[in-house]
TORPA-4810 file (N, C-alpha, C, O; in nm, 3 decimals):
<nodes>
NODE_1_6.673_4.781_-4.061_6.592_4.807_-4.177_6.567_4.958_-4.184_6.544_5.018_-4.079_X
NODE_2_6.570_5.017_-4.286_6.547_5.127_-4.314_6.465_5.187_-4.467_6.440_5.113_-4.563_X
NODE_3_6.435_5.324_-4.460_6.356_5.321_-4.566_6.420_5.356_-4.680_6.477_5.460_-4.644_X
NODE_4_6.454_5.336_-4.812_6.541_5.337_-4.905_6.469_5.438_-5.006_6.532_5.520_-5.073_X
NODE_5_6.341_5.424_-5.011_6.293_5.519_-5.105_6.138_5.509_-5.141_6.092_5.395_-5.147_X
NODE_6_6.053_5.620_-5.166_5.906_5.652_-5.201_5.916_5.566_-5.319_6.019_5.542_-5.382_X
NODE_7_5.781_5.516_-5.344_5.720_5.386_-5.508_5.637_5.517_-5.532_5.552_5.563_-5.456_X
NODE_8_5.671_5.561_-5.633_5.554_5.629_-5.669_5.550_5.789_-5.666_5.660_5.843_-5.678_X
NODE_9_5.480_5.842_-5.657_5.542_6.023_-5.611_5.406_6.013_-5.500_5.315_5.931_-5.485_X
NODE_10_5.435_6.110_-5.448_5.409_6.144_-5.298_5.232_6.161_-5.291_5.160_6.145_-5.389_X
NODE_11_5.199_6.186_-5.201_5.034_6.218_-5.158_4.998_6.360_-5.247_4.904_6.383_-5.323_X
NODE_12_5.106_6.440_-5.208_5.074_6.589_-5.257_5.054_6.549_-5.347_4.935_6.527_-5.367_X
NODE_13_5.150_6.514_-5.457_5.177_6.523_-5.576_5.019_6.453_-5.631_4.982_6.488_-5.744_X
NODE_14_4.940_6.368_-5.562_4.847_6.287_-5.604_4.720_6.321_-5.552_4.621_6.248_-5.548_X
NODE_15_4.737_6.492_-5.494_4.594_6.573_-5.492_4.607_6.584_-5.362_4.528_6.676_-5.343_X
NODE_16_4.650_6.558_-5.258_4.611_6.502_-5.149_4.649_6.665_-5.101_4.761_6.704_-5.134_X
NODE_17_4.528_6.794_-4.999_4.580_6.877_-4.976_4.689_6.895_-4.847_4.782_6.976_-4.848_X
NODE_18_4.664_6.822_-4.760_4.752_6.811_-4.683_4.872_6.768_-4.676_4.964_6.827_-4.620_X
NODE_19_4.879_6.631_-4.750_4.985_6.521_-4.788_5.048_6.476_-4.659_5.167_6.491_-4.629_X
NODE_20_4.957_6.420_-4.587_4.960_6.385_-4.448_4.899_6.257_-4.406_4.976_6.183_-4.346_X
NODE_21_4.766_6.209_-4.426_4.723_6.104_-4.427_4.653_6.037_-4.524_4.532_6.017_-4.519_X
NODE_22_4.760_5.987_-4.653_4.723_5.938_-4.737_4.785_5.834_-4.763_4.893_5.829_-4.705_X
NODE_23_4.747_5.700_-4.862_4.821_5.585_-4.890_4.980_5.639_-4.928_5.007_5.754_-4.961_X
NODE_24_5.084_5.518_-4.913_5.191_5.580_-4.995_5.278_5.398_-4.961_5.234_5.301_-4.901_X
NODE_25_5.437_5.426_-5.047_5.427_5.273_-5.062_5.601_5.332_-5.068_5.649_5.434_-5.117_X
NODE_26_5.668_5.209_-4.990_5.825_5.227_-4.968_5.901_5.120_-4.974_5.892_5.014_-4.913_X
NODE_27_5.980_5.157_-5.056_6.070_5.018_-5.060_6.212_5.037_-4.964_6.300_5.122_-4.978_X
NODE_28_6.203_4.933_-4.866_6.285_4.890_-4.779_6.422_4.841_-4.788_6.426_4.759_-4.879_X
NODE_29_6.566_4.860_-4.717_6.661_4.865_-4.727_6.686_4.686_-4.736_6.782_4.653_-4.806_X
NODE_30_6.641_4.621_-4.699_6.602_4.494_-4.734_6.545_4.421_-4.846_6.575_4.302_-4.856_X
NODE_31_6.458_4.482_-4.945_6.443_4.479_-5.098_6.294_4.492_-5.057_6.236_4.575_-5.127_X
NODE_32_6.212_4.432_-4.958_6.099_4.452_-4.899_6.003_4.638_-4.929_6.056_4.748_-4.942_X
NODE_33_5.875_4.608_-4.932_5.835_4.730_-4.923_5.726_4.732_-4.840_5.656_4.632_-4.823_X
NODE_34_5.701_4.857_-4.775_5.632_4.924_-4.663_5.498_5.028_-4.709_5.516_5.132_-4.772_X
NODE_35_5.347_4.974_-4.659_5.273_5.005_-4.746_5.197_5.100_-4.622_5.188_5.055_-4.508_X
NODE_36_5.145_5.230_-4.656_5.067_5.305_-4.576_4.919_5.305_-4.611_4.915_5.370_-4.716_X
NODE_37_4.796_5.268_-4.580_4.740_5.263_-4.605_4.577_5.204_-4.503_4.580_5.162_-4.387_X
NODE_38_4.476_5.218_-4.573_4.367_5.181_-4.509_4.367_5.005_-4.399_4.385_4.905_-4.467_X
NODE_39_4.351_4.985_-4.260_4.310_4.856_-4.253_4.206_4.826_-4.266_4.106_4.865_-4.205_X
NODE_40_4.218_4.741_-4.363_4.018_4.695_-4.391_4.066_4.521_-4.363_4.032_4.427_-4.435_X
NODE_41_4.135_4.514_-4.266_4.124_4.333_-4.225_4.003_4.273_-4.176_3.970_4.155_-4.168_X
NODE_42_3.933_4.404_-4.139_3.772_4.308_-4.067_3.668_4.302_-4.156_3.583_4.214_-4.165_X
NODE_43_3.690_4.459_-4.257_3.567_4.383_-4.367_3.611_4.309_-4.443_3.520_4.260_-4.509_X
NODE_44_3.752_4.254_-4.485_3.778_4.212_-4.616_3.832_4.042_-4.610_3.855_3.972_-4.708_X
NODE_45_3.844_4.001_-4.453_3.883_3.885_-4.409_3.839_3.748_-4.481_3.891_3.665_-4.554_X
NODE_46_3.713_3.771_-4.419_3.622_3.673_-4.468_3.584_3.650_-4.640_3.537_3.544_-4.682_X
NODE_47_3.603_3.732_-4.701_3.626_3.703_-4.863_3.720_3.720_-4.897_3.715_3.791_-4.997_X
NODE_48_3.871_3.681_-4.855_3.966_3.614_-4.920_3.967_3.445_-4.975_3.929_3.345_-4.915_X
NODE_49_4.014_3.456_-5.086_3.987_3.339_-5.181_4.063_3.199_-5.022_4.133_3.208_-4.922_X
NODE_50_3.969_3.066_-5.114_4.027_3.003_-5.024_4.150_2.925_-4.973_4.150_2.844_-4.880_X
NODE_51_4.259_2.963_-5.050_4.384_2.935_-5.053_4.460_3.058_-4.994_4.566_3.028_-4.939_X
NODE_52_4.431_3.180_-4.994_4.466_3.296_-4.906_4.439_3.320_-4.767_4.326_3.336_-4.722_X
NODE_53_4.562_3.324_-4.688_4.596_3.306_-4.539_4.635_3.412_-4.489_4.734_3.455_-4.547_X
NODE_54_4.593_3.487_-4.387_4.684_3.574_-4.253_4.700_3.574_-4.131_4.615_3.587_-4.043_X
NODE_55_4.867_3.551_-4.119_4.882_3.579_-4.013_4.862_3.655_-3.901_4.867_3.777_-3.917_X
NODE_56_4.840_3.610_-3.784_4.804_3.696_-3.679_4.862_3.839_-3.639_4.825_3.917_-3.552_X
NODE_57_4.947_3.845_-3.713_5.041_3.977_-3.711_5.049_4.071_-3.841_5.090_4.187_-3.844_X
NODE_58_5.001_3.994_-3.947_4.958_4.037_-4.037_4.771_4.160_-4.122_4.662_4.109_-4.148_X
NODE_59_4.797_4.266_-4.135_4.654_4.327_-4.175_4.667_4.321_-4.330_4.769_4.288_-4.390_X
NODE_60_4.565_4.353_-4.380_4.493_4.331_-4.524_4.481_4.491_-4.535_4.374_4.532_-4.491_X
NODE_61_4.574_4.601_-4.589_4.549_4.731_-4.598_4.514_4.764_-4.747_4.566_4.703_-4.840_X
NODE_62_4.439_4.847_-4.759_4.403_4.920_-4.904_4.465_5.019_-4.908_4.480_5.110_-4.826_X
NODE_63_4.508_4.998_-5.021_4.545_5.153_-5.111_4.451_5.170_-5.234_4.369_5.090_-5.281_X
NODE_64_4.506_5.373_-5.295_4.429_5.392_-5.359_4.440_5.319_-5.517_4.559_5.315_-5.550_X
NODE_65_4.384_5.282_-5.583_4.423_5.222_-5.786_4.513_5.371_-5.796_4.633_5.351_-5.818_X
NODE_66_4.485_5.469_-5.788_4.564_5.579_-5.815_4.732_5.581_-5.783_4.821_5.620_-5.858_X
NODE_67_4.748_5.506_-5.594_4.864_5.525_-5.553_4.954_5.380_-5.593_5.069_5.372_-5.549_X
NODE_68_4.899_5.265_-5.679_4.932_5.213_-5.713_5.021_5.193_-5.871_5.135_5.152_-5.894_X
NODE_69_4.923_5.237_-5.952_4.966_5.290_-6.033_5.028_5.382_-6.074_5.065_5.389_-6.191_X
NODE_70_5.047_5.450_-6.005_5.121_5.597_-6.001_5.303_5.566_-5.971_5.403_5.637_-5.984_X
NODE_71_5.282_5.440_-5.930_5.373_5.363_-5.822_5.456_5.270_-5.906_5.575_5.260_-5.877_X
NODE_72_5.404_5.196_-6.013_5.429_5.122_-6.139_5.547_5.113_-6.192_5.625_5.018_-6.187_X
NODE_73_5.564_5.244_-6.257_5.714_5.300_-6.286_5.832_5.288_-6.202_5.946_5.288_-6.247_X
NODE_74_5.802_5.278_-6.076_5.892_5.280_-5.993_5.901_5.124_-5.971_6.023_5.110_-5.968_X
NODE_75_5.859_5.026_-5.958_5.848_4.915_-5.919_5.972_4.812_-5.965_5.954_4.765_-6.077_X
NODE_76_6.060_4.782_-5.916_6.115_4.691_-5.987_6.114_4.530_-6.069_6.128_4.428_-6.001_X
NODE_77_6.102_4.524_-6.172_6.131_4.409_-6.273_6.140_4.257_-6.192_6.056_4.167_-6.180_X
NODE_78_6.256_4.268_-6.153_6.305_4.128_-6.071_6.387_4.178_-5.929_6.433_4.095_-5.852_X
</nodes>
């Protein structure tokens, strides 16, 4: 697996002065994408709806509405 390409334009580009530790989002040589971002699995666990499940290997990360949307354009269709 490898990384195929940035969703979105970069941290800099999205204020960030360093452009070092900020959300960012990658789509994988596998069609899969790779998300950088906050773990909030311990505050956000317990209010997932009740049909929403994670695996033990699995975290619940946040990103910013900014690095998402920013990200949109890039996203593929199907």
């Amino acid at each position: 697996m490898e990384i195929v390409r940035r969703i979105g334009v970069s941290p800099r580009a999205r204020g960030s002065m360093s452009g070092q530790t900020c959300p960012d989002i990658f789509e994988l040589s596998d069609g899969d994408f790779a998300v950088i971002g906050t773990d909030s699995t311990d505050t956000l666990e317990h209010l997932l709806p009740a049909d929403a499940r994670r695996a033990d290997y699995e975290r619940i990360v946040v990103i910013t509405r900014e690095t998402l949307i920013r990200a949109k354009a890039d996203i593929p269709a199907a």
